[in-house]
PAZAPA-4460 file (N, C-alpha, C; in steps of 0.05 Angstrom, whole numbers, plus 32768, in hexadecimal, padded with zeros to 4 digits):
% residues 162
    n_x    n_y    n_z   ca_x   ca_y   ca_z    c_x    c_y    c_z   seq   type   mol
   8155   7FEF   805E   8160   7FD4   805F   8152   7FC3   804A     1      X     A
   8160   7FB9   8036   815B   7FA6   8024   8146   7F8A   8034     2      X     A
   8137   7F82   8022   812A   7F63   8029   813F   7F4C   8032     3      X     A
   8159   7F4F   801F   8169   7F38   8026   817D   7F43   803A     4      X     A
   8182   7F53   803F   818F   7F57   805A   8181   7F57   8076     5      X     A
   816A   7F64   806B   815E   7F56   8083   8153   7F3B   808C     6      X     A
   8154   7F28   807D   8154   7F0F   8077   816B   7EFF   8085     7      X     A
   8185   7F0B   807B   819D   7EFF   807C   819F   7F0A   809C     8      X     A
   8196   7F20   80AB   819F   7F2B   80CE   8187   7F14   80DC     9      X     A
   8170   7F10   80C6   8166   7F01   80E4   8168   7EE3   80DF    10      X     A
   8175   7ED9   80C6   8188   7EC5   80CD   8193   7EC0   80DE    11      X     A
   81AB   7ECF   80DB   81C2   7ED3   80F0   81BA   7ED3   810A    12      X     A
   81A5   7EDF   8112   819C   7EE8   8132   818B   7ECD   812E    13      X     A
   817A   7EC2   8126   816D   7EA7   812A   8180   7E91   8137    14      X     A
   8191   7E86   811A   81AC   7E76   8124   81BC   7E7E   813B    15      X     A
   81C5   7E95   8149   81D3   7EA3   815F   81C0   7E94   8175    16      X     A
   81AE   7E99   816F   8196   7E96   818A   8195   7E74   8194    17      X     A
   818F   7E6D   817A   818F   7E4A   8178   81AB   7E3F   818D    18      X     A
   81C1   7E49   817C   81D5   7E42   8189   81DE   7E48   81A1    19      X     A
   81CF   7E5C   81AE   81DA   7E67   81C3   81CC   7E51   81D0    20      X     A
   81B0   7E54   81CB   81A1   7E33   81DF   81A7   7E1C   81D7    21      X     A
   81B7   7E19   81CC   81BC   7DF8   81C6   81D7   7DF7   81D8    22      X     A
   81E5   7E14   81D4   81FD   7E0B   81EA   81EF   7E05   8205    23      X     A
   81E4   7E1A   8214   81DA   7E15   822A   81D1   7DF9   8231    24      X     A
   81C1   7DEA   821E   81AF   7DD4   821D   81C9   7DBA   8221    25      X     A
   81E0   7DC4   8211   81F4   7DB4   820A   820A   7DB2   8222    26      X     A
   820F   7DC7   822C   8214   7DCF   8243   820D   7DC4   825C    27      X     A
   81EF   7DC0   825B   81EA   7DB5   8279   81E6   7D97   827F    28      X     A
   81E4   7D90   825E   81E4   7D6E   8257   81FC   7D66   8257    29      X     A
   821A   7D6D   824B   822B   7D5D   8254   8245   7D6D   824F    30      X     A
   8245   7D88   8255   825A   7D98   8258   8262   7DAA   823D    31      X     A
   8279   7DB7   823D   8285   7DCC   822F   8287   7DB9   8211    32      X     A
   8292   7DA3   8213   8293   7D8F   81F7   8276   7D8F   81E8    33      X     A
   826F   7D7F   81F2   8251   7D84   81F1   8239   7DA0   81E9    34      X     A
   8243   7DB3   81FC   823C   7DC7   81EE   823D   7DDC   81D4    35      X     A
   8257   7DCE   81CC   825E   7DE3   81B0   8251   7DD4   819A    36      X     A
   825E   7DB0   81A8   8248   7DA4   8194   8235   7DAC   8183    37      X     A
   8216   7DAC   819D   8201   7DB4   8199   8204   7DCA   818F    38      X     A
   8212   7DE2   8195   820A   7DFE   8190   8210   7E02   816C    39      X     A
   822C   7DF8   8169   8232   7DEF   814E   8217   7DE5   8135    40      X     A
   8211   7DD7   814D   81FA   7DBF   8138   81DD   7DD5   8135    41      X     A
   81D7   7DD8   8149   81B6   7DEC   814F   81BA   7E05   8139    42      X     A
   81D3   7E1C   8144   81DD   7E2A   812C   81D8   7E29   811C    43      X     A
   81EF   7E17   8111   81E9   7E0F   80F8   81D0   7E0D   80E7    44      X     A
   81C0   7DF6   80F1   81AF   7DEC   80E0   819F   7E06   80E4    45      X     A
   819A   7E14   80F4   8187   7E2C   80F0   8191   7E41   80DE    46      X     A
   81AA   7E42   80D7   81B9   7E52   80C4   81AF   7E3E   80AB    47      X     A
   81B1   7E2E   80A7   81AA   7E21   8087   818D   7E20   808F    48      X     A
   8180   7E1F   809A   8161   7E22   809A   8157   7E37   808D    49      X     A
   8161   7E50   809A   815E   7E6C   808D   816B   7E6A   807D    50      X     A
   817B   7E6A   8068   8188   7E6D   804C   8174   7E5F   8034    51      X     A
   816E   7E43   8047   8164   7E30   8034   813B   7E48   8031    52      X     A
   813A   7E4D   803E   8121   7E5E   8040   8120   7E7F   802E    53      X     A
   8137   7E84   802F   8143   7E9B   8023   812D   7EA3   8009    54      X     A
   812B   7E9B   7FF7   811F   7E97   7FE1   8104   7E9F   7FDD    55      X     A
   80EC   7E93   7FF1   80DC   7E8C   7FF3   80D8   7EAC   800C    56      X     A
   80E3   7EB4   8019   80E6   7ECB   8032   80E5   7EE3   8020    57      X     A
   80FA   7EE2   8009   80FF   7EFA   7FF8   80E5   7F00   7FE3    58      X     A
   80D5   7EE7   7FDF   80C0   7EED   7FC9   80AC   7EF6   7FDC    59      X     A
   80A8   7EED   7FEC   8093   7EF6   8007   8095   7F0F   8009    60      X     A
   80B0   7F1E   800F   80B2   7F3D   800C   80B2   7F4B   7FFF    61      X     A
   80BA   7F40   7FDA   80AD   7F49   7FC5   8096   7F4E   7FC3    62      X     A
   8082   7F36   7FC4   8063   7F3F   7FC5   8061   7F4A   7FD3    63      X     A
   805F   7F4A   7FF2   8055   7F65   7FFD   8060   7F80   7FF9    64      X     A
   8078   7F80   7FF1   807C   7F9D   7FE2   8064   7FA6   7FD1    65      X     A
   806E   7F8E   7FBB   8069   7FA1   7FAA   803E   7F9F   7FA9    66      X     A
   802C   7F91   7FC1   8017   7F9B   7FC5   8016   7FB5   7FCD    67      X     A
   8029   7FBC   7FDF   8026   7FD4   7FF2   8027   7FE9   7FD9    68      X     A
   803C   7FDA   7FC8   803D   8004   7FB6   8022   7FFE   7FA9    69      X     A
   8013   7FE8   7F9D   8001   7FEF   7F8E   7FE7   7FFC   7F9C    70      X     A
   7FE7   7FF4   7FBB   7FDB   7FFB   7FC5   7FDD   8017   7FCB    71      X     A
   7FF5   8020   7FCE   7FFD   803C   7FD2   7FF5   804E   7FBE    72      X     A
   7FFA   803F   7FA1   7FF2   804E   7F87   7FD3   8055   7F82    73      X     A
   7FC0   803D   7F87   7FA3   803E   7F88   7F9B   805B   7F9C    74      X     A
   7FA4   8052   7FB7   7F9F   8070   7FC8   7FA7   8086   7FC1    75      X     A
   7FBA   8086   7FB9   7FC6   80A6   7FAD   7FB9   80AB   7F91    76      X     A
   7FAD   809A   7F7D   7F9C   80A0   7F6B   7F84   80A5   7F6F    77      X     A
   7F7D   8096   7F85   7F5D   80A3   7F8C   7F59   80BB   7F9A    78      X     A
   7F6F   80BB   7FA6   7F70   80DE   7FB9   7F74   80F0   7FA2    79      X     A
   7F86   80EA   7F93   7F83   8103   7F7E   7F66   80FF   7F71    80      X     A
   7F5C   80EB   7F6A   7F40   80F2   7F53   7F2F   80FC   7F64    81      X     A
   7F2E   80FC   7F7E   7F1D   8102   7F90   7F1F   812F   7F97    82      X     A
   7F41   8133   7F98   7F50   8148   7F93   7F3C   8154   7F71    83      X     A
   7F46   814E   7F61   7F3F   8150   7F47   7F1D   815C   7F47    84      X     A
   7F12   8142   7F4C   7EFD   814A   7F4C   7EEC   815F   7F5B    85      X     A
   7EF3   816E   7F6E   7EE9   817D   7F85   7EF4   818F   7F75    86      X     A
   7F0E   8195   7F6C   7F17   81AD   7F5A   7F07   81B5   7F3E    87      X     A
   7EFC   81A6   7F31   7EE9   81A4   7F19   7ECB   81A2   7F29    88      X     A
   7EC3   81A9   7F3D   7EB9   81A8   7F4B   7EB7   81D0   7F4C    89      X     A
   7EC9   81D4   7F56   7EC8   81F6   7F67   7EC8   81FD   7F47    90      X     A
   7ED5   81F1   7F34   7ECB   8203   7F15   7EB0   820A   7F0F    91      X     A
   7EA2   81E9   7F13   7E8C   81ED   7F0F   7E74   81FE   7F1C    92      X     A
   7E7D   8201   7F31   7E70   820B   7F4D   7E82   8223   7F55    93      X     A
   7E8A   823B   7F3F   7E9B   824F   7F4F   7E91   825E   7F69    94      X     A
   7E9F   826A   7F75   7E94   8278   7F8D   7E94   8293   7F84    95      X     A
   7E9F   829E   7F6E   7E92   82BB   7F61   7E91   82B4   7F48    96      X     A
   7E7A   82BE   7F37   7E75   82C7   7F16   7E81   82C3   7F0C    97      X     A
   7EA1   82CE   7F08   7EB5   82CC   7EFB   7EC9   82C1   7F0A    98      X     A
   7ED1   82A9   7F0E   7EDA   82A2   7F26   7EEF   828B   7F18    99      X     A
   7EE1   8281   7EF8   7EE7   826F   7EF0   7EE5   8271   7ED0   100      X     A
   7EFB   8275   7EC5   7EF5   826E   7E99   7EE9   825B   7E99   101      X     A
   7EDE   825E   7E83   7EDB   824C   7E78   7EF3   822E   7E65   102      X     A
   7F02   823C   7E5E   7F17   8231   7E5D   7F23   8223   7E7A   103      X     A
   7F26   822A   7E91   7F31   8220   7EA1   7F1C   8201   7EAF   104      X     A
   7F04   820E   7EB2   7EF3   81F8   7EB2   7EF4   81DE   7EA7   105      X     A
   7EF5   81E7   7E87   7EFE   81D4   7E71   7F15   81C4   7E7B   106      X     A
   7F25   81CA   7E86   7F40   81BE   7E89   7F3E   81AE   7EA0   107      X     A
   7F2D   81C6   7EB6   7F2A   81A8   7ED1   7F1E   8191   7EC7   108      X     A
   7F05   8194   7EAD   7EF1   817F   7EAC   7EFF   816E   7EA5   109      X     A
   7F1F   8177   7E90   7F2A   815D   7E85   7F33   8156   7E96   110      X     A
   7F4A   815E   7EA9   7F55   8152   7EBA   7F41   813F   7ECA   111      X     A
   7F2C   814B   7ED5   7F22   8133   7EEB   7F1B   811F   7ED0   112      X     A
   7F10   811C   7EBB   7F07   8103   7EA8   7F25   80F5   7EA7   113      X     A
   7F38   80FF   7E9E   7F53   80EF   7EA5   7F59   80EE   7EB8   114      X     A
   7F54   80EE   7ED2   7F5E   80E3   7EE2   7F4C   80CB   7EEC   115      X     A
   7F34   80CA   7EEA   7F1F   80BB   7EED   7F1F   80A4   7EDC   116      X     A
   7F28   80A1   7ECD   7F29   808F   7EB2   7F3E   807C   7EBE   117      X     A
   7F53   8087   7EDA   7F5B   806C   7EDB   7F5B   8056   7EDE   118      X     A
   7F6D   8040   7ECC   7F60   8024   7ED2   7F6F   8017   7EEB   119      X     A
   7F84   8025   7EFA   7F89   8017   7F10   7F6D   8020   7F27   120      X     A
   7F61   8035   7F2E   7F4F   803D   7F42   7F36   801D   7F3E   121      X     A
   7F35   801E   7F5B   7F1D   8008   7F5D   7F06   800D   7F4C   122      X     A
   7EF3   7FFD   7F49   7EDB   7FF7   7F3C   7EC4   800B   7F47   123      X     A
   7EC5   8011   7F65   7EAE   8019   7F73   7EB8   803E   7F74   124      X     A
   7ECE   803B   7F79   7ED4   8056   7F73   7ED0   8068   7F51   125      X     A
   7EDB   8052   7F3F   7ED6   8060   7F24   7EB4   8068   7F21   126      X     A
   7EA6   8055   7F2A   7E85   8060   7F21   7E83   8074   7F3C   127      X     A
   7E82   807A   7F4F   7E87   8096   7F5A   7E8D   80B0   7F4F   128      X     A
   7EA5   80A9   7F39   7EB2   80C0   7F36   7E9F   80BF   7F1F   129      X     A
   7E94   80B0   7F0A   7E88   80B1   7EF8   7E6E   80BC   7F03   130      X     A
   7E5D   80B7   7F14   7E46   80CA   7F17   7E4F   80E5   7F24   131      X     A
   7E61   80E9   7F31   7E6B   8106   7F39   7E6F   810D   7F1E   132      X     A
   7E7F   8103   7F0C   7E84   8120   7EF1   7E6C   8123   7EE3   133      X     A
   7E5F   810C   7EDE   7E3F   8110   7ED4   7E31   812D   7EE3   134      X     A
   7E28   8126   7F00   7E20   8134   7F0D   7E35   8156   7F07   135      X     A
   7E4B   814F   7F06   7E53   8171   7F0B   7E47   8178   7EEC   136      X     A
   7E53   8163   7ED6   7E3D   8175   7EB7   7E25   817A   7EB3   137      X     A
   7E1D   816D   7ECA   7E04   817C   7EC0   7DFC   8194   7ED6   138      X     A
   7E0A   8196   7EE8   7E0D   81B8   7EF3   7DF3   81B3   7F0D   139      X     A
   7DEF   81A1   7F0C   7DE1   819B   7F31   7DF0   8196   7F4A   140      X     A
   7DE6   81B3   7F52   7DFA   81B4   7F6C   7DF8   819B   7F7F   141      X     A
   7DDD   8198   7F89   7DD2   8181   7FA0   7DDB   8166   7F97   142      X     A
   7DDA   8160   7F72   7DE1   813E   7F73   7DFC   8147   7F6A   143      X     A
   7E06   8155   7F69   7E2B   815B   7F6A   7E35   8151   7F85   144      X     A
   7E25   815F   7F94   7E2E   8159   7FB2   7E2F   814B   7FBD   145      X     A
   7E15   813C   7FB1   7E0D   811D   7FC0   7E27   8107   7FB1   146      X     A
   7E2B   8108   7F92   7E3B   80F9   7F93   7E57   80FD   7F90   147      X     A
   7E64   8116   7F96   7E78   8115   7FA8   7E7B   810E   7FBA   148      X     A
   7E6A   810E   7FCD   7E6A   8107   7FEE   7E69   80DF   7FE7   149      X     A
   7E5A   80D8   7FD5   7E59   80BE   7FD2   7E7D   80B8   7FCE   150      X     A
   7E86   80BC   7FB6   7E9E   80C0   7FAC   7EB5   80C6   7FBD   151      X     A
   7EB1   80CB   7FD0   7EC6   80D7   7FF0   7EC8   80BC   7FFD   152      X     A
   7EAE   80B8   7FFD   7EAC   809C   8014   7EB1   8084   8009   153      X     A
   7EAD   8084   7FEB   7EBE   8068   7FE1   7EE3   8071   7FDF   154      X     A
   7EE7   8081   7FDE   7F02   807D   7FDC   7F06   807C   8000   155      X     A
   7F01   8087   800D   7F00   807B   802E   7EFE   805F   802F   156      X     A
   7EF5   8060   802B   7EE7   8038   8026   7F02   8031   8024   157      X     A
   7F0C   8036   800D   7F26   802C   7FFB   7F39   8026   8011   158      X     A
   7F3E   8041   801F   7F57   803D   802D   7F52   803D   8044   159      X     A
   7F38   8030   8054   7F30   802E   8068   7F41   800F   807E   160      X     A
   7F4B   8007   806A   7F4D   7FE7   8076   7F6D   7FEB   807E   161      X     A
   7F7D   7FFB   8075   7F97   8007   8076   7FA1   8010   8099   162      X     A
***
């Protein structure tokens, strides 16, 4: 369902509602005349209330859209550099001798540096990922580990509030 249709149903169901109590209200004050009156009038003006609001309802739903995808985009970029990096990670750190080219290595290292380099990923996460690839070139297992595990928990961080 579109922003402005859903806009335009709870219009309709606002004004419906209005009017239904303004008949009643209209109704018990001075009969059936009286009541359409009111219901007419309450209606109404709640029907041009919401239209006249229309505008201002639709940009409200714009921005929060379009936070949510950027927000959506930041998390799914940090899950992959986080992805990325654990994979340039098991290069560096094979589990047999030959386990890994050298060429292939090469290729994770670029990938995780491009993927890391993005400028949408937060601030606290980019220097994470920046001492994890430091740490994996220079081939220390213990501060590899330490700052991946750092690098896990800021992108947790990230999407912790979600």
């Amino acid at each position: 369902m579109t922003p402005e249709r859903a806009h335009l149903y709870g219009t309709a169901a606002v004004a419906a509602a209005v009017a239904t109590l303004g008949a009643g209200v209209g109704a018990a004050a001075g009969g059936p005349g009286i009541a359409l009156a009111v219901a007419a009038i309450t209606g109404g003006g709640a029907l041009i209330g919401g239209l006249l609001t229309r505008g201002r309802a639709l940009a409200a739903a714009e921005t929060a859209q379009s936070a949510a995808a950027r927000s959506g985009y930041v998390e799914g970029r940090s899950d992959s550099l986080l992805a990325t990096i654990s994979q340039y990670e098991a290069a560096v750190f094979p589990a047999s001798p030959d386990g890994v080219t050298p060429e292939e290595r090469a290729a994770r290292r670029a990938h995780a540096y491009k993927v890391a380099s993005d400028e949408a990923l937060p601030h606290p996460i980019q220097e994470a990922a920046a001492a994890a690839l430091e740490a994996l070139d220079d081939g220390d297992p213990h501060r590899s580990q330490d700052t991946i595990t750092t690098l896990f928990y800021a992108v947790r961080k990230q999407t912790a509030g979600r």
